[in-house]
Structure formats: C-alpha cells, structure tokens
C-alpha positions as CSV (number, residue, x, y, z in Angstrom):
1,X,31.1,-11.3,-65.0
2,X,29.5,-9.2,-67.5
3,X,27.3,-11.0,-70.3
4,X,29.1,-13.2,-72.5
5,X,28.9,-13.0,-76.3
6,X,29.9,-16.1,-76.8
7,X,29.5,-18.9,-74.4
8,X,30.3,-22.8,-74.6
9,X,29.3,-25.8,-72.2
10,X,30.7,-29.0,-72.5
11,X,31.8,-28.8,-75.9
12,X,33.9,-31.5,-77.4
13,X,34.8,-32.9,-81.0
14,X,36.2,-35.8,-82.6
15,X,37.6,-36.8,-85.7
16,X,38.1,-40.1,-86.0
17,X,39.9,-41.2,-83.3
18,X,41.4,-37.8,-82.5
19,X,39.8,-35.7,-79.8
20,X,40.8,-32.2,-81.2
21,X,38.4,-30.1,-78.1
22,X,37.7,-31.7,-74.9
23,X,34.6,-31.0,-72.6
24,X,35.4,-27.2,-73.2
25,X,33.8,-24.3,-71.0
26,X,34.2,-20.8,-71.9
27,X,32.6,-17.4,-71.6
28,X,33.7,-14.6,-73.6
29,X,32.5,-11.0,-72.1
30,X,30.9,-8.8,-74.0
31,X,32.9,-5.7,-74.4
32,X,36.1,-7.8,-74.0
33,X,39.5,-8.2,-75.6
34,X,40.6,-12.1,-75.3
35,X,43.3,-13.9,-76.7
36,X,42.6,-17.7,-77.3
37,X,46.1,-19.3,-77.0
38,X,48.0,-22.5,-77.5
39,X,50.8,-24.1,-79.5
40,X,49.9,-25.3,-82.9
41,X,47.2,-28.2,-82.8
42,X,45.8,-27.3,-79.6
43,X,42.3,-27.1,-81.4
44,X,41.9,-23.9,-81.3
45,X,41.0,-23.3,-85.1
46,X,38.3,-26.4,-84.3
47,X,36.8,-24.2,-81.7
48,X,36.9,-21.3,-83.6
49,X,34.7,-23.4,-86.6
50,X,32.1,-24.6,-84.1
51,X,31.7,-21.0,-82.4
52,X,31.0,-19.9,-86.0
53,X,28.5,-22.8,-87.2
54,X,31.2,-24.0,-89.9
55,X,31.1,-27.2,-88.0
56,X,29.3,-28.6,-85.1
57,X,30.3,-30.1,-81.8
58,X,29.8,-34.1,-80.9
59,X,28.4,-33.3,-77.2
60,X,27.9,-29.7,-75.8
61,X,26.0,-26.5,-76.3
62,X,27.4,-23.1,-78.0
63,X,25.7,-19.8,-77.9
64,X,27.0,-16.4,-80.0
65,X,25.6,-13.2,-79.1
66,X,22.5,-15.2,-77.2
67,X,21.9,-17.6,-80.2
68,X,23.7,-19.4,-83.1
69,X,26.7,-17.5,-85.3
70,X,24.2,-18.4,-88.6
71,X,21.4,-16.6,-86.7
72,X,23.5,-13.3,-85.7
73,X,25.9,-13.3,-89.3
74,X,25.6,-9.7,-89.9
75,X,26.8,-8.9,-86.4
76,X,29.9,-11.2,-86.5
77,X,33.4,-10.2,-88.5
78,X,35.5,-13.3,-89.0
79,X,38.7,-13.4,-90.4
80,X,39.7,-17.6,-91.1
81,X,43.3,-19.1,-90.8
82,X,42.8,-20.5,-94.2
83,X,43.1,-16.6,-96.5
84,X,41.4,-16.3,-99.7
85,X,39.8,-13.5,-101.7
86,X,38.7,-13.6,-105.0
87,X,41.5,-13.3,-106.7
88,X,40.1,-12.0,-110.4
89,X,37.7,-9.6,-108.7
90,X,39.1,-6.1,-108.1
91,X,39.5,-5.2,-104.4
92,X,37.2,-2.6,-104.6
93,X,34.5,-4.9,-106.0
94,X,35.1,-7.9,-103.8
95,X,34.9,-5.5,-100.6
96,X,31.7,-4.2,-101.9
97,X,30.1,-7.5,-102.3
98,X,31.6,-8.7,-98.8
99,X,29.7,-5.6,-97.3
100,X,26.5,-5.8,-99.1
101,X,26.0,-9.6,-98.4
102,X,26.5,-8.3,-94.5
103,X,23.6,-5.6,-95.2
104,X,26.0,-2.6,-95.6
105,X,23.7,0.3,-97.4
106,X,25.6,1.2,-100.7
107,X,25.6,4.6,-100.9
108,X,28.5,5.6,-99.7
109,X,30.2,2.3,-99.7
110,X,32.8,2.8,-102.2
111,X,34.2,6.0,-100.4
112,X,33.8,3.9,-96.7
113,X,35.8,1.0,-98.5
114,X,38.5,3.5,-100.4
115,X,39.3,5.4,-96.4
116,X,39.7,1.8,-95.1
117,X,42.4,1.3,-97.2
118,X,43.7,4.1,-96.9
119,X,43.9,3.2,-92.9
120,X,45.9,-0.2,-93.7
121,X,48.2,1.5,-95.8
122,X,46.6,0.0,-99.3
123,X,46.3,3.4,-100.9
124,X,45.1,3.3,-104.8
125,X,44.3,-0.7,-104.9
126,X,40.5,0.1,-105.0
127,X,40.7,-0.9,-108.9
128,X,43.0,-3.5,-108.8
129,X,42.0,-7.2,-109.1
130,X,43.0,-9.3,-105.8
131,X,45.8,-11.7,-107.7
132,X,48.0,-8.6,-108.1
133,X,48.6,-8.1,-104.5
134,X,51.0,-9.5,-102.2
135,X,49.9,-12.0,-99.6
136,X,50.2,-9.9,-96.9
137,X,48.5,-7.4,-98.5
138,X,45.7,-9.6,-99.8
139,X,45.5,-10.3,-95.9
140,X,44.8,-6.9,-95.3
141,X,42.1,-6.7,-97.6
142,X,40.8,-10.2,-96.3
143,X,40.9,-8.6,-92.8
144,X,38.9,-5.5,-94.3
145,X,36.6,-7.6,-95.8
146,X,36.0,-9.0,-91.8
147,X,35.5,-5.6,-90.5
148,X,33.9,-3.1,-93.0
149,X,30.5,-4.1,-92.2
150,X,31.0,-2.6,-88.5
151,X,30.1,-5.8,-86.4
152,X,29.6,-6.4,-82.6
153,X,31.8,-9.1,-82.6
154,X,34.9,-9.9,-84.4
155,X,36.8,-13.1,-84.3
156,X,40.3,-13.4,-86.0
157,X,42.2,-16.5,-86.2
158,X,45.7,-16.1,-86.5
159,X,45.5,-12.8,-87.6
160,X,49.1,-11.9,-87.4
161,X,50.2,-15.2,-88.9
162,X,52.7,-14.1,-92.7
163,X,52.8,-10.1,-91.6
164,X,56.1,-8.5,-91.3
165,X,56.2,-6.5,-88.0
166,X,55.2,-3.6,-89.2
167,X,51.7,-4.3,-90.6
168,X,51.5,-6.6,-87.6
169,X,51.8,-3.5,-85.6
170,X,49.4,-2.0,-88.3
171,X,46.9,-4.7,-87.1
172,X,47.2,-4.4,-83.6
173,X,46.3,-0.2,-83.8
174,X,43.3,-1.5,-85.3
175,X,42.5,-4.0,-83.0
176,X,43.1,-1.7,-79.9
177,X,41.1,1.0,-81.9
178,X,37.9,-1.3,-82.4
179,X,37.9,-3.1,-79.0
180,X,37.9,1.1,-77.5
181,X,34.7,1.2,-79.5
182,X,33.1,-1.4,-77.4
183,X,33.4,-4.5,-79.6
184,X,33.8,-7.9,-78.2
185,X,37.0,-9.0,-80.1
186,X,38.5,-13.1,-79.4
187,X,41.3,-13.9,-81.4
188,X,43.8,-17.3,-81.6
189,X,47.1,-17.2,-81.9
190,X,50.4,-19.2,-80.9
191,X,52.5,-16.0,-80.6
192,X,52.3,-15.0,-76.7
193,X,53.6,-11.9,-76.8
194,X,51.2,-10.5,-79.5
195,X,48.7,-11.7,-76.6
196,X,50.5,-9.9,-74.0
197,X,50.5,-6.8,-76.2
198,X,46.7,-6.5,-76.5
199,X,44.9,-8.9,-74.5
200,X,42.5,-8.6,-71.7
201,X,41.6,-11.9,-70.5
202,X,43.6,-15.1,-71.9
203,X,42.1,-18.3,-72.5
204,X,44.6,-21.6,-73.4
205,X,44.2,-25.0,-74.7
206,X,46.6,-27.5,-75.2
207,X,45.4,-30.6,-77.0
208,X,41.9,-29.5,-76.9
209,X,41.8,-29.2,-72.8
210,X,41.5,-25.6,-71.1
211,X,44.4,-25.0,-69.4
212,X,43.7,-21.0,-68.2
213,X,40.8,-18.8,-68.7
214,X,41.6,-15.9,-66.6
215,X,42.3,-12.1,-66.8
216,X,45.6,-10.6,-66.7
217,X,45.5,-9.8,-63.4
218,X,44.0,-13.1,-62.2
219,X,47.0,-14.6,-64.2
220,X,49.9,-12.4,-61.9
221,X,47.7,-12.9,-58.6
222,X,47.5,-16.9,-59.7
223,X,50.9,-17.2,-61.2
224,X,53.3,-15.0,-58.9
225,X,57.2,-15.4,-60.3
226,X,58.6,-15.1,-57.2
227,X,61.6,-13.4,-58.4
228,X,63.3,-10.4,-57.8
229,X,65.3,-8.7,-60.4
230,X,68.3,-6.2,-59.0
231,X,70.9,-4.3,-60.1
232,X,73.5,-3.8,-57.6
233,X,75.9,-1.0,-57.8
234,X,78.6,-2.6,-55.5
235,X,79.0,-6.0,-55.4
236,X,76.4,-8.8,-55.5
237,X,73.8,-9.9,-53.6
238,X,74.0,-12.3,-51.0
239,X,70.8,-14.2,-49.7
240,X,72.6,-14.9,-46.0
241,X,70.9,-13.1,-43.6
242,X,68.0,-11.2,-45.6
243,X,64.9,-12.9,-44.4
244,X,62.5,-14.2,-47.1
245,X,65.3,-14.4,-49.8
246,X,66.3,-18.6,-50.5
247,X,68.4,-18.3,-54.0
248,X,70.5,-15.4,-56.1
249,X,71.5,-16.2,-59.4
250,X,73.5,-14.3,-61.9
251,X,71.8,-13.1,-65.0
252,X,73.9,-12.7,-68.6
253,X,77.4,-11.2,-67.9
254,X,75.9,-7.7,-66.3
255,X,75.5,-6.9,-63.0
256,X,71.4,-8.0,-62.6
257,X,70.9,-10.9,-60.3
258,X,67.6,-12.9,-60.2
259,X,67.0,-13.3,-56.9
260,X,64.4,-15.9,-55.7
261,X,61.7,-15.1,-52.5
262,X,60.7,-17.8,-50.4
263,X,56.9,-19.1,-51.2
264,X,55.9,-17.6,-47.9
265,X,57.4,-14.4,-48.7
266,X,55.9,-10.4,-49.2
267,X,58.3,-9.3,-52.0
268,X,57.9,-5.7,-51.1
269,X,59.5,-6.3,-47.3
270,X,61.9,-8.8,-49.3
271,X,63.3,-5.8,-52.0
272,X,63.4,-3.3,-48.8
273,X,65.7,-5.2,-46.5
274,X,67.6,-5.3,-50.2
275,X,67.4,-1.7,-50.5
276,X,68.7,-1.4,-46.7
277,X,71.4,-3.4,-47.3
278,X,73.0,-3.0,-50.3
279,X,73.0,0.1,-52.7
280,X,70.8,-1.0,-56.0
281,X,70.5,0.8,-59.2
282,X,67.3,-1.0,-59.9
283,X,65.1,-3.5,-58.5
284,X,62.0,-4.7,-59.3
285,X,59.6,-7.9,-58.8
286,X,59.7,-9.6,-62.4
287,X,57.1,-9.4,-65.0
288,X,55.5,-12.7,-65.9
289,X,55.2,-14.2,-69.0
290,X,52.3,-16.2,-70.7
291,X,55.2,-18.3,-72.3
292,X,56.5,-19.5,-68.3
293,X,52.6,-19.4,-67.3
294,X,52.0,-22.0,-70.4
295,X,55.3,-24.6,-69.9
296,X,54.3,-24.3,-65.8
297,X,50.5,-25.8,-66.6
298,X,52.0,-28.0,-69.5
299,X,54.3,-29.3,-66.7
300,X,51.9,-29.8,-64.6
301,X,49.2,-31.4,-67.0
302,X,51.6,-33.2,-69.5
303,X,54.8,-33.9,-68.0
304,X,58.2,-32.2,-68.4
305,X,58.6,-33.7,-72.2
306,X,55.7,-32.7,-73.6
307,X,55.6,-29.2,-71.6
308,X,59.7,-28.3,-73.8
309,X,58.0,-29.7,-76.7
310,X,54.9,-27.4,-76.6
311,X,57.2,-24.2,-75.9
312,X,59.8,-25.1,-78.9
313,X,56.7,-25.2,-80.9
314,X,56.0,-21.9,-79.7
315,X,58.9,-20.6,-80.0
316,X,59.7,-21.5,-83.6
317,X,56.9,-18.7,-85.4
C-alpha cells in the first residue's frame, strides 16, 4: 500500500455506556478516493470527530498526514454533518475569512471565491448575506468554504445528505475533479450507491466494528455473486444437464432469468455451455452491490434481524 494520510490503531470510544467505535484499524492511502460507509449510527461521524481532533479516542493512536489534524489544519478541508455558516455575513465575506484563517493570500481571493461559485452554480451570491440562501445552497457554500483553500486532504461527512440529485451530481463532478488532481479525499455516507458511483476503496462499520476495508476489486474477488443474468430468446433456461449451474429463477415478468453457479464453478465455462445450448440475447455475470455486500457481513456478524434492520435503514434516505 501506498502511504496513508490518515491512519488509525486500535481506536475505540465510549460514551457512557455506549461503545460508538470499536478497536478500529484503518489506513487511508494517500492519493485515494474512499467512501466510509454504514447505516445511520454506525459511528462513523464519531470517527470522523477523532480523525479531525474535535474529540479524542479512549484507547488507540490516530495519525493525519503523519501527525495530528490540529498540527496539519491548513492542509485538511472538512465539511461537518452538522451545516452552518454565518448566516448575517455575506457569502462573499464569510468565504474570505474561511480562506484567510486557512493562509489563503488575499490578492486575488475575491475573484478565486466569485469563479468558485460560479462552478457550483451560485452565480451573483458573492454580496449576499448567508440567511438568504436556501439550505442546499448554503451547503454549497459550506462545502466551498471546505475546499477554497486548496488542501491535500479533504474529508466530507455526508456530503450529499438534503441535495436534490442534481447538485448531488454537481458535488460528485467536483469530487471526481479534485481526487484527479491527486487529493486524498474520505467521505461517510449511508447512501451506497453514491459510494459505488465514486469510490475507490470502501471502508464499513456497523455499530462502531469494521466490517470491510477493501478496494473495489478486492470487494468482487472477495464477494463473487455467483449469479448469472440471461436473456433467452426462445424459451427458458433449464439448469438439467449444464454442468456448474444448481438454480434458475425468474426475474420480474420479462424474459431474464437469474441463474445461480455452483460455489465450485468458473462462470465463464458456465455462460458458454449457456450460449451452446440455448440462443441468448444477453448474458452476463451480475454486478454486485455494496447494499448485498453489507446485509451478507451484517448476517454474518449480527444475525438475520439486525442485518434487514440495518438495510431498511439504508434504504429509507
């Protein structure tokens, strides 16, 4: 692995009688795009608060960008769950005190801070105060405010959380465009596919305990579906006689069949006895998804209960 911008050993916190992180290890590369998921409560705001110095851990050692987050501030954009801007400042002031406490030179600034909101689609807002914009546009100032000082590392904590999709698709451009200039970018979020959409490496917590910390294609390697997805043109499918297939099953009211390989099984011999059998318009192995990946290691670590409670909570954004 590359070196880590952020790294924790051990780390765990209490409060009260509530163990919200768990004897958490975690190594973010430099250079990297990572998604820290889990459903709501999993403690990954808590993390977040430790990895920034906001709080501190009961037992275990963090390091950002090879010290402490107070030591390395100017470096480090962070964008909080909790959103706030000062609202009777104009936008235009309360970005150019944001940048100037991060060292940003002034000259200049005002013209750097009007093209960045031009980019987030907050054209001629420069003058007025905070309290007059929408929330989701004060977010897009707030996330602004994380950003315009040009930092190594950014860390956004449910970024998306109260945009419509179209600044959330606004947000991810950006994200995409600063992780292609070589920042090290983590952010949390309980909305898998905004994960699949932009993430690198995927680390997950449930109840404060890492459940995956892997790369996208250490998760497909790790997690294989072990389904097949046709389309036949005449017919359906039968498993009798093709070697390596154990199951077929219907999907919706069309024509595709799921069709389920045998744990033992190469799916690319599997869909060509298909193909030499039957006439398909499609066929395909099926794309996995963080949301099966996460109910399969809830299962496993939880308990079939808590593993549908976990995905309706994920489910209901």
């Amino acid at each position: 692995m590359m070196d880590a911008s952020i790294e924790l050993h051990g780390v765990s916190k209490s409060f009260g009688a509530t163990r919200a992180v768990r004897n958490l290890d975690l190594a973010v590369p430099a250079g990297s795009l990572c998604g820290f998921l889990g459903p709501n409560g999993a403690g990954k705001t808590t993390t977040i608060r430790m990895i920034m110095s906001i709080i501190y851990p009961d037992e275990g050692a963090i390091e950002v960008l090879g010290g402490s987050a107070l030591k390395s501030k100017d470096r480090i954009g962070y964008l909080p769950e909790e959103r706030g801007v000062y609202r009777k400042m104009r936008v235009g002031e309360f970005l150019h005190y944001i940048a100037t406490l991060k060292g940003v030179d002034r000259r200049g600034l005002a013209s750097h801070i009007k093209t960045w909101l031009d980019r987030v689609e907050l054209p001629g807002v420069y003058s007025k105060r905070c309290e007059e914009l929408s929330k989701g546009m004060q977010q897009k100032v707030q996330f602004l405010a994380a950003i315009i000082h040009d930092p190594d590392l950014l860390i956004f904590d449910e970024p998306f959380s109260g945009l419509d999709p179209v600044n959330t698709e606004l947000l991810n451009r950006l994200i995409r465009e600063l992780h292609g200039q070589g920042k090290t970018i983590i952010f949390s979020t309980h909305i898998l596919h905004q994960a699949e959409l932009l993430c690198e490496r995927i680390f997950l917590i449930n109840h404060g305990v890492k459940l995956l910390d892997a790369t996208f294609q250490e998760i497909r390697e790790r997690y294989d579906p072990r389904t097949i997805v046709a389309e036949p043109i005449d017919g359906e499918i039968s498993p009798d006689g093709i070697e390596g297939l154990v199951a077929v099953r219907r999907m919706g009211d069309g024509p595709a069949q799921e069709l389920e390989l045998a744990p033992d099984a190469n799916p690319q011999t599997v869909m060509h006895r298909i193909m030499e059998r039957y006439r398909v318009r499609s066929i395909e192995l099926r794309q996995l998804s963080l949301d099966e990946v996460f109910v399969q290691l809830v299962q496993r670590d939880e308990g079939k209960d808590a593993a549908m409670q976990a995905r309706e909570s994920l489910s209901h954004v």
